[in-house]
N, C-alpha and C positions, 0 to 999 in steps of 0.2 A: 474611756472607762475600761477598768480590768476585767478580762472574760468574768472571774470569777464574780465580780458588783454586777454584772451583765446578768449573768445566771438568778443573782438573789433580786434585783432588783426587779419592778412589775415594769410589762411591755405595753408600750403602744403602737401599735399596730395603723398608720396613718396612709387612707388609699386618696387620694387625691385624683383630679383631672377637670378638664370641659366637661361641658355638657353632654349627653348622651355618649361616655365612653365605657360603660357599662358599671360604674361604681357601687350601684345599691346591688345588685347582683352576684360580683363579687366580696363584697362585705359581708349580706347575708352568707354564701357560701361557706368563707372563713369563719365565720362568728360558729357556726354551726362543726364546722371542724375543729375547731378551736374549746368547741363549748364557752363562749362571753359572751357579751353587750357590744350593741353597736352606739354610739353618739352620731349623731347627725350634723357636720358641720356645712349643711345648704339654706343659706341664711332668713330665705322664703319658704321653704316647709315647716318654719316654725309654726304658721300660721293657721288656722282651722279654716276650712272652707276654701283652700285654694290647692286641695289636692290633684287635680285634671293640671292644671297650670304651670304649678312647678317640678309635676312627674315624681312627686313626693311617694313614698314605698306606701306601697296598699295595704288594706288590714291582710291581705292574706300573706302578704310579704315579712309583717312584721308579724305575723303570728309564727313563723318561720324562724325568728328569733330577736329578743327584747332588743327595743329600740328605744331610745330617749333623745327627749327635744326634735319629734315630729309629731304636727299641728296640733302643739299644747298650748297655744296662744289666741285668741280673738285678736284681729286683725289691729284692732282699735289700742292697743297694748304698747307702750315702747317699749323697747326690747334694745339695749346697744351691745356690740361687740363686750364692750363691758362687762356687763350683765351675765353675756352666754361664759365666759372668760371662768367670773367667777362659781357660775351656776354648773358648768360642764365642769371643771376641778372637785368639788364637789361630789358632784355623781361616779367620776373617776375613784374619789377617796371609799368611797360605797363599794365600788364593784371589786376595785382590789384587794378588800379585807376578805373575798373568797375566791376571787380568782388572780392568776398571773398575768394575764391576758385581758387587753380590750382594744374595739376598732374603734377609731375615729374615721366618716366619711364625709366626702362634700366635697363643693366645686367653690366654697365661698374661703378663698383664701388667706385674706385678713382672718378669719374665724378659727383656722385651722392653726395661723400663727399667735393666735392669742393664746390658743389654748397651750400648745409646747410650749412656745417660749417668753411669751407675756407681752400686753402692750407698755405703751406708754401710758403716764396718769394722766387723764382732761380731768375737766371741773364738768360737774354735773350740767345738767341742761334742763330747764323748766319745759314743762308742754306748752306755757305760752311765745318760749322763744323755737319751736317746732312746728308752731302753726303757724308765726310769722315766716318764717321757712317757708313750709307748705304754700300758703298764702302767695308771695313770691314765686316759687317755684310753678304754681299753677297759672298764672299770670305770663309769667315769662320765660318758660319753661327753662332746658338747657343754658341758653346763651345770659338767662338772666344769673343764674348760679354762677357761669363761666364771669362774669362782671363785674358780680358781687366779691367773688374770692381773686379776683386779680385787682379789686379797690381795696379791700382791709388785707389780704394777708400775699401782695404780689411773688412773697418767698416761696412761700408753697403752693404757689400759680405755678411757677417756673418749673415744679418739677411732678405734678401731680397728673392725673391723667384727665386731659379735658373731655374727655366724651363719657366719662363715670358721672353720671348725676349723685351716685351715693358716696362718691369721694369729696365729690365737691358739698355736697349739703351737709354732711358729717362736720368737714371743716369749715362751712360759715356756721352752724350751730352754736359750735363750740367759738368761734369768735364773739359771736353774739351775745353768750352767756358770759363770756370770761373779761370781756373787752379787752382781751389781747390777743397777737393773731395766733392763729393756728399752731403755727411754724415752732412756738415759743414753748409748745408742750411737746414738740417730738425731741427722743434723746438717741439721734440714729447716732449709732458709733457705742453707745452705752452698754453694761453688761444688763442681760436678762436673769431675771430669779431661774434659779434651778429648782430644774422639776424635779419632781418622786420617782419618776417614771424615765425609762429609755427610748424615743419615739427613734420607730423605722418608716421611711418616707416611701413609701411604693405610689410610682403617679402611672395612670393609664393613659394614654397616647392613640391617635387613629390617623393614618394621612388625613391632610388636610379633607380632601376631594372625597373622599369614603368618607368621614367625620359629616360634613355638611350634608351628604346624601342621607344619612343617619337623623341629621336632624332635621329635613325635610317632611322622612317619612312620620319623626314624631310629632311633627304640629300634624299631620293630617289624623295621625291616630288622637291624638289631643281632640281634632275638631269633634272625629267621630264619637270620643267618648263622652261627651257635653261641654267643652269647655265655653261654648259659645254660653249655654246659660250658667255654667258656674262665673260669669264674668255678669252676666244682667243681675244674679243675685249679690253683684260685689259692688256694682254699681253704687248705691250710697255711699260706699267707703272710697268711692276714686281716691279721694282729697290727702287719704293717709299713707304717709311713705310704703308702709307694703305692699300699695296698689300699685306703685310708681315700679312695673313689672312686666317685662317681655312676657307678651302674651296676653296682658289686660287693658296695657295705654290704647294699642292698635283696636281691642274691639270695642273701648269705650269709644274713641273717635269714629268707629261703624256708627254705630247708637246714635251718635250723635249728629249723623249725615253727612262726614266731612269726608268718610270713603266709603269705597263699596265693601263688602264682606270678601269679595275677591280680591280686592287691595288690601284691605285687613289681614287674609293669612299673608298674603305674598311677602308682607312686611313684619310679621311674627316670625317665620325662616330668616329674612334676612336680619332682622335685629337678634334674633335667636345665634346667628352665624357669627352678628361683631361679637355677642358677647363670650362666645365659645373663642373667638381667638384673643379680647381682651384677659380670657383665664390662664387660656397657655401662656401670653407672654406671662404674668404675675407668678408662674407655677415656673415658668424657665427664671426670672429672676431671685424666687427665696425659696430657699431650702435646698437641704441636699437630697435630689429624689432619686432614687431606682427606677429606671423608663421601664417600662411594659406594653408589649399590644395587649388588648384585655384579650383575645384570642390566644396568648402564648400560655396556654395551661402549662405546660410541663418550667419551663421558666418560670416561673410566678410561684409554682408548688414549691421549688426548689427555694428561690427567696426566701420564702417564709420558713421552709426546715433550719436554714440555714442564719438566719438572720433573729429570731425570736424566739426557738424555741432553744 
């Protein structure tokens, strides 16, 4: 793009990372230097009632400055990548009829590529073919998803990531609904619609070893701040995929006697940990990012003089 289309065109401002690298944080910040809107792209804070859980920004966080698509949803809601895709373009077309500027943030990375650069088209999906999902998935947890999508669709077995239950449920859904596999609605290699906007990729980064210590200390603040009962009042809802969440499977299996509460957080860190380095890699393979430590203020300011305005 020519500086000058650069200048007229509206900016997005795109902060990405893992878990706990301090992204609501700096969002707010910028949002508020900036004067804009932040968008949420953490695909479990869409939710209501699961604010302890997903470290979703507080009311006093987002009184600090407008936020959208945080816990606008009842759990019980489907919501697909889809959905947010169209519904965050949207709210982009709103905010830039008065400002230049806006952030996109979040650690849910598919979400964040919908929104720049657009997905692929599925065929819709019925809630009756979500609860036979569901249904399955509860049953037989992982390994039965893993089974199921290496029986109908073994092309995108081969290359999908086996330990994402939402990768894999997504794509037996949509086999389910379409009766053809997965594999047959992605168009990798293909051109994406161009957007309105000029997105700058700024991702935040923390060594490993400080990264996981980071996330330690936040399941403990997690526990301290009630997550244990925001998880007994979600309880009726196990069943629906946004339960199907680090941080709620581990203390519905307390509940249910299969561990102890000390085995429940031990294993909310550690699954909190795979899934902080399942993000990095997804965040090292798309896009082009800008690395930052969230600690490097003076770099980061510079990016942003330099890059958006």
């Amino acid at each position: 793009m020519h500086p000058s289309e650069q200048s007229e065109c509206p900016q997005l401002l795109v902060i990405g990372g893992a878990t706990a690298t301090g992204k609501t944080a700096w969002a707010i910040r910028l949002a508020r230097a900036l004067n804009t809107e932040i968008i949420s792209a953490d695909s479990r804070q869409f939710y209501r009632g699961m604010g302890i859980g997903t470290a979703a920004p507080t009311a006093e966080e987002q009184a600090e400055a407008p936020h959208h698509f945080v816990q606008h949803l009842d759990v019980s809601t489907p919501y697909s990548v889809g959905d947010f895709e169209r519904d965050a373009l949207a709210t982009l077309e709103q905010i830039f009829k008065t400002r230049q500027m806006a952030i996109l943030v979040g650690g849910s990375g598919l979400y964040i590529r919908a929104v720049c650069e657009g997905l692929d088209q599925f065929p819709d999906v019925s809630n009756d073919v979500r609860e036979n999902v569901a249904q399955g998935e509860a049953a037989g947890g992982l390994l039965w998803l893993q089974q199921k999508v290496a029986e109908l669709d073994p092309d995108y077995f081969q290359v999908v990531d086996r330990q994402n239950p939402a990768r894999l449920r997504r794509a037996l859904e949509v086999t389910m609904a379409a009766g053809a596999p997965y594999s047959s609605f992605r168009r990798e290699g293909e051109a994406k619609p161009r957007r309105p906007f000029q997105a700058h990729y700024m991702l935040l980064e923390i060594p490993r070893a400080d990264l996981y210590r980071r996330i330690d200390a936040r399941v403990d603040a997690m526990m301290a701040a009630g997550l244990e009962k925001e998880a007994e009042e979600l309880l009726p809802y196990r069943h629906l995929p946004a339960l199907k969440t680090v941080g709620y499977e581990e203390l519905f299996d307390y509940f249910d006697g299969k561990i102890s509460r000390e085995e429940a957080i031990s294993k909310i860190k550690q699954h909190s940990r795979n899934f902080a380095k399942r993000q990095a890699t997804w965040f090292r393979k798309y896009g082009n990012w800008t690395t930052f430590h969230p600690d490097d203020e003076q770099a980061i300011l510079k990016y942003i003089t330099s890059s958006t305005i």
